[in-house]
Structure formats: C-alpha cells, structure tokens
N, C-alpha and C positions, 0 to 999 in steps of 0.2 A: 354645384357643378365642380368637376375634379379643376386643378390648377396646371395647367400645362406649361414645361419649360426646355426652352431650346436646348442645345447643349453645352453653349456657353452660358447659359444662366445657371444648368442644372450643375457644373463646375464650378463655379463662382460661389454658390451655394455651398457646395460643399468644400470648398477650399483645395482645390486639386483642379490639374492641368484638363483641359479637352481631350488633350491625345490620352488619359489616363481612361476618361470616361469612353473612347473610340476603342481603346485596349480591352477595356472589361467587356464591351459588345462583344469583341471579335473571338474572346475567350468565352463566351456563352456564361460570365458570370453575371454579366447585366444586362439583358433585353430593355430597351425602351418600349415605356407601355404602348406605343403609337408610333406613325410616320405618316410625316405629309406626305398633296399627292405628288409633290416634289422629291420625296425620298428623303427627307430630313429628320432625324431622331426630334421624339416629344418625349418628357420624362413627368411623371406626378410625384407627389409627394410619401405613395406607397415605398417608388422606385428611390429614393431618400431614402427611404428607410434600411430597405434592403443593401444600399450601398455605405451608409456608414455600420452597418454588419461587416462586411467586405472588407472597409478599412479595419476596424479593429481588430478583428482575426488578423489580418494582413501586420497588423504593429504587434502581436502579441509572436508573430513569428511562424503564423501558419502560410505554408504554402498556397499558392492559386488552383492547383491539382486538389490539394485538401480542402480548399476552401468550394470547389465546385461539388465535390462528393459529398459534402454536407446538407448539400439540396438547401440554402437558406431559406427562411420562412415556411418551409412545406416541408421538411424531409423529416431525416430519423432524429427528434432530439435528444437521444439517449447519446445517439454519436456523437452531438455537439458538446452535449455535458460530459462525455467522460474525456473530448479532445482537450477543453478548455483544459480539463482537473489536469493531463498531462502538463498542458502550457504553463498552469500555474508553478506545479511543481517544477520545473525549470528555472522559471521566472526566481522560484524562491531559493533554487539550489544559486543561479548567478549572485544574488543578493549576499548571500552568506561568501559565496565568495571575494566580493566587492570589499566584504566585513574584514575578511584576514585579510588581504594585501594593504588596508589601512591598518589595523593590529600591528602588522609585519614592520608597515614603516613608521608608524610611531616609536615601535621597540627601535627598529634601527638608527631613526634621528636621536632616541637616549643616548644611546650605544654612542654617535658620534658626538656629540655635545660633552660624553663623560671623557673624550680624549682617547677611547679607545679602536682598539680595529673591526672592521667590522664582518662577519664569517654569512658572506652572501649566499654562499650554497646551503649553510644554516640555516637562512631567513628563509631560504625557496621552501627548504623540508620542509617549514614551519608553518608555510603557507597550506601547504600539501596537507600537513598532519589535522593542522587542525581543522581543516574540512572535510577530514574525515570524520574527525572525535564529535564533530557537530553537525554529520548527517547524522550518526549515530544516537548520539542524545538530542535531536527533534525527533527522529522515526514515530516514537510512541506517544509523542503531545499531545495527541488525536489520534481518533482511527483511520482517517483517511487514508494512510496507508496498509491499513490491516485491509478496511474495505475492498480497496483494490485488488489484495490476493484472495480476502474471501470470493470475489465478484468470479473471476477468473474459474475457481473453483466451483462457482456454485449453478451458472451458467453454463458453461464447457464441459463437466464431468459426464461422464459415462453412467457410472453407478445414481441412479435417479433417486435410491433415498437420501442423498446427502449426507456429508461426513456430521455434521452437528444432530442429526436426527439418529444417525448411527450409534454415535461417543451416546448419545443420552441414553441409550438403551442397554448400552454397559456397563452403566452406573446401579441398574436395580432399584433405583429409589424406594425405598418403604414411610407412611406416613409418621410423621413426629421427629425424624433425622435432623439433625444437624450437622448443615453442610460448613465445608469451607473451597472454595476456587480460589487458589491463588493465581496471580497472573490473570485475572477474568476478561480483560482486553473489554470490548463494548459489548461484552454482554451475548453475544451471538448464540452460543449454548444454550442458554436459558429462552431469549426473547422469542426464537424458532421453534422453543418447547414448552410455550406456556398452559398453554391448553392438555398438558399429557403431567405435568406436575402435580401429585399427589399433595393432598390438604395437607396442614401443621409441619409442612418444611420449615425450618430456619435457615434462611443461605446466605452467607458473609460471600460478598465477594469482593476479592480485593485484587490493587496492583500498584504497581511505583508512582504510578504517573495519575495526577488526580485529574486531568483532563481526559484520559482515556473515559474514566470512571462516568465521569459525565457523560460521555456518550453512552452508557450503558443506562442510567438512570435516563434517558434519554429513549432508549430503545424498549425497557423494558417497562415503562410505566409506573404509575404508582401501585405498586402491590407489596402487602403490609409482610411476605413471607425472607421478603429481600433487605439486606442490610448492606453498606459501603463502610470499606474502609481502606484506605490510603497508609502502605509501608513493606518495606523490604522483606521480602519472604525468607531471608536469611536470618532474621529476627522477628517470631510471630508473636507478636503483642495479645497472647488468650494464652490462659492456662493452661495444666496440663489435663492431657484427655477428656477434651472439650467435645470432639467433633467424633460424630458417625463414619465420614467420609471426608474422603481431602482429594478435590483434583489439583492437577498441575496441566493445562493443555496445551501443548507445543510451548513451555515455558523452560523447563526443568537447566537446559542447555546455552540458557539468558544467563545464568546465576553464576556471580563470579566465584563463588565456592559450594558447589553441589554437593557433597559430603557434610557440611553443614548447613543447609537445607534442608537434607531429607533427614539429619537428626531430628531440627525442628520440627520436619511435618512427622514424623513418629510420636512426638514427646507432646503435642495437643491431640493425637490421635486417642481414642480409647481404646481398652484393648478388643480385641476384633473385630476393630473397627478396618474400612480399606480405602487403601489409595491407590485413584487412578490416573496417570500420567502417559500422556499419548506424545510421540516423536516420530521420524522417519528413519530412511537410510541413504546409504550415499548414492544409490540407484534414483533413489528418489528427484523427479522433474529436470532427470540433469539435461534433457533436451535443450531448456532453457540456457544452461548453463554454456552448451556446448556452443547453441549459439551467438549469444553476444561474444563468445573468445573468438568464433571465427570471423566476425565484423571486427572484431581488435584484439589481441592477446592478453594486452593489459589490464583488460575490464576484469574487476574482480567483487561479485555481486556480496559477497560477504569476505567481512576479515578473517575469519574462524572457519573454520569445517565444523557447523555444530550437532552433525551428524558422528564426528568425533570423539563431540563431548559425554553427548548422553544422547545416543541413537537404537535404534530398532538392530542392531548387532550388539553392542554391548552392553545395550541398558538391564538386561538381566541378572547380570553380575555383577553390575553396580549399585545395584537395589537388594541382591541378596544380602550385604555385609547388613542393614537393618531391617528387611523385613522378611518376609517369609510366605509359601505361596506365589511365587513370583510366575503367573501367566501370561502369555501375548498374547491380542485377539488381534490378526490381519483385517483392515480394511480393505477389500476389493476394488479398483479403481483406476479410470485412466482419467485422459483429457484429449478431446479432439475438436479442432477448429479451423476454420478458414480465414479468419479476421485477426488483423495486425493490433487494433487497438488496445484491447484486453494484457494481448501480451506483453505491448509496451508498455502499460500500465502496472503490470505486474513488474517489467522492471525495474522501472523507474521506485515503484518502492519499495526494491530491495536497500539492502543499508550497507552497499560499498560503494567502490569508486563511479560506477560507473554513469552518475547524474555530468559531474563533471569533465567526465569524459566525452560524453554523447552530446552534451549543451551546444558548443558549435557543431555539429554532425546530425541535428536532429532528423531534418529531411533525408539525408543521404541514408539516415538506418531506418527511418520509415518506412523509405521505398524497398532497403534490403531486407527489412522484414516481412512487408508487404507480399517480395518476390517468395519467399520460401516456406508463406503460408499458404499461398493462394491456392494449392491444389491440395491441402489438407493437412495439419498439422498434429502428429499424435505425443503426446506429453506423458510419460509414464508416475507410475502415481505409488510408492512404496511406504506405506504409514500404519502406523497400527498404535493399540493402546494396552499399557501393562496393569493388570488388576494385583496387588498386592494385600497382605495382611500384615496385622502389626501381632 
C-alpha cells in the first residue's frame, strides 16, 4: 500500500518549508497525489521523487517557468538533457572563473609581500584575459561542444542531406587511398558515412587534443581501416607523399600559421594527389551573431573573424600560392526553428566572452531569446569546400 504524508511531513522529509511545498502546488509544479475529504494535501513517495527533481533543477539555477516546461517525469527528455548540458556548462564557465580571481590574488599577495605596488586595473585585465585564453583552450577537450553546433545543424537545417553526408561526397573516395583528416574533431565525417566507405581505405585521422580523439574512436567503432594520431598540423609527423587525399574540415582558420600548414599538407601529399578544405563566409549564421550583440553589445562569440583568416572569399588565393586547381563547391543551406534551446546551446559553445557575460543573465536572455524565436527563426547558412591539387 502507497505511504501517505501530510504536508508537514512530506516537508520535513524533504528538508523545505510548507509554504515551499503550498508554492510548488499553486505553481502547478507539484500536485499532491490525493486530498482529504477535508481538503488537505496527501503526498506519496512518487511525489518525493518528482520534487527533489524540482529542487535540483532549482539549485542548478533553472528557473520554475523552465522547470514546469520540462514536464518532469513524463515529458521531453531530450529537453531536459540538452538543458542540464547548458547548466553544466555555466556551472563550469563560473568555476573557471572562481580559478582566476584566486590566481589574480595569489599573484597580487606576491606582489605585496615583495614590497612592491600593486597595478589593480592590471589584475582585473588579468582576470578577464585569462578566462578567455581558457574558455579557448578547454573548447576542444571534448566534443561536447562541437556536439552542440553539429546538433543545431543537424536538426534545424533545411537541406536534408546533411553537411557531412554532402563533404563525403566531394571527396570521391576510390578503394586502396590513403587518407589523412587533420583536425578530425570526433569523428562525425566518417561515423555518419560508414556504411558508403569503400574497402582498403587507410584513414589517419588526427587532431591536437587527444580527448577529442577519443570521442571519435568512440563514435566510430572498432574498424581496422581507421588509425589515430595526436599532433599539430603545423608539423605532420608522416613523410613526404604519403597520402592520396588530405582533408582539413572547418579547421584550416584554427592554425596559428596557415602558410605553414598548407606547406605541410602539400609536402606528405603525392603528387596528384587532393586536398579538401571546407570554411564559410562572413555572411555565414550571422543572425546568431546579430543577436546576442543586440541582448548586449559586448558579447563577442569569437576573438578572431575566422572567416578572415581562411574563408569562402579569400580562401582561393590563399591556396593558389601552393596548389593548383583550386575549385569551390557551395553547400546549399539554411537553418529554421522555433526553439530557444538549441540556439542557446549553440552559444554557449562558442569560444568568446560571452559564457561570462550571460552566467548572471541566464534567465533574462532565455526568455529574450525565447521571445524572438517563437514565431520562427531563419539562420542563413554560407559554407562550402575547396577541392585542390598538388
């Protein structure tokens, strides 16, 4: 038989006032399973359940508006897992922050102890910078955050073959090739095209971060065609005119010296052999762009313009000085939605300021983002990939 508890018990229970437990009633985020014929709340131990849900959402910083659209116990769990992922990464951008303002005053107790003066506007910057240089260098520790913008894309796009089923088809694979993917992030190219992969491939695929890696070995299974390897594409540790083919996918504009890169990927290249290297332009998803500046001016989703660096305008002539052949093939493509989450997620893992910007404002741009999707949101989509020869 279920266990029935007043509502001073079912509070006691769980460590929280009556008026808390009369609150969540009155907000329809917690029905009592029963009522006397006196009109008195009865609570079971289901209703436990679902209310330390309630709390924890509630301590992780979700709103009661968010926490009812979650539909606990019964609704969409997608929406609960990709809200938490938000909350997390919050959670872990405050952390990192917590990290430099002890960094800052450690340095500045030195600073006082050696007798000298102390340059406090210094310390702020210091605070500042380096919460940047280490949103930056975690971005890629994992894919979590690739995840997030593939999701976005893969989900919400228009064009229903998909950009990774697209790029694969640009590539031409023939069987016996020897690939190289630099930058291979977790594997998505491949694991969405296993089934379409010609026999006696060899495919290194590599990138900086051996955690990424892992999630590609991870995604793509054990298949004997695939090899890892961990190091800077600025320096390709394989000989010369090793490989068939050499991608670069949304990478090329990472590299802090791309003129010595794309020597590299020439020089293990064979000759007519090709490399494919896919970017955008500055048209590209600036919707997103436009709107976090108009919730705050200072949000700045990236340091670089790396559409600058090596984009879909100048990437042609910067690829003629070594190879030759130099085609663009345009991906067709938008993005349309009515749902806040996605895009929050998508910002959230871009790699500039704006984690710490938004951290105290989380609800307030929720709901502004909320407001200026809800009647449909279109995301323009500028990308495409250069087919080259050596």
């Amino acid at each position: 038989m279920k266990t029935y508890y007043t509502s001073g018990e079912f509070a006691k229970k769980a460590h929280v006032s009556i008026r808390t437990i009369r609150y969540y009633d009155q907000k329809n985020l917690l029905k009592p399973s029963t009522h006397t014929a006196s009109g008195a709340r009865r609570y079971t131990d289901a209703d436990f359940a679902k209310l330390q849900q309630i709390l924890l959402l509630k301590y992780l910083g979700f709103s009661l508006t968010d926490i009812r659209e979650m539909t606990l116990g019964s609704g969409d769990r997608q929406l609960l897992l990709d809200s938490l992922q938000i909350q997390k990464r919050l959670v872990e951008e405050r952390l990192k922050e917590i990290q430099n303002v002890a960094a800052a005053i450690d340095s500045t107790s030195s600073t006082l102890k050696a007798g000298h003066e102390v340059d406090w506007s210094k310390m702020l910057d210091l605070i500042h910078l380096t919460s940047m240089n280490q949103s930056l260098s975690t971005q890629y520790q994992n894919a979590s955050n690739i995840s997030a913008r593939i999701k976005l894309h893969r989900d919400y796009s228009l064009n229903k073959e998909g950009w990774f089923h697209w790029l694969f088809r640009q590539l031409d694979l023939k069987p016996g090739m020897k690939i190289l993917e630099l930058g291979a992030g977790n594997g998505t190219l491949w694991a969405q095209n296993l089934d379409r992969i010609p026999k006696g491939l060899t495919i290194v695929l590599s990138d900086i971060s051996e955690g990424i890696l892992a999630d590609a070995k991870n995604e793509i299974g054990d298949r004997a065609e695939f090899q890892y390897a961990v190091f800077d594409a600025q320096k390709i540790p394989f000989a010369d005119n090793t490989f068939d083919l050499v991608i670069a996918n949304h990478m090329l504009f990472y590299c802090d010296n791309i003129p010595r890169t794309l020597k590299e990927v020439k020089r293990v290249m064979k000759k007519g052999a090709s490399f494919a290297c896919s970017t955008y332009s500055k048209r590209h998803m600036h919707e997103i762009t436009d709107l976090v500046q108009e919730f705050n001016p200072e949000i700045v989703l990236s340091s670089t313009n790396l559409y600058d660096r090596f984009g879909l305008d100048n990437g042609a002539e910067i690829l003629s000085h070594d190879f030759t052949n130099v085609n663009c093939h345009k991906y067709e493509d938008a993005i349309e939605l009515s749902e806040s989450t996605p895009v929050i997620s998508y910002i959230l893992s871009c790699h500039g300021n704006q984690n710490s910007i938004l951290l105290d404002h989380y609800n307030e741009f929720k709901n502004y983002v909320d407001d200026k999707v809800s009647d449909g949101f279109h995301i323009t989509k500028d990308v495409g990939c250069f087919i080259c020869k050596k």
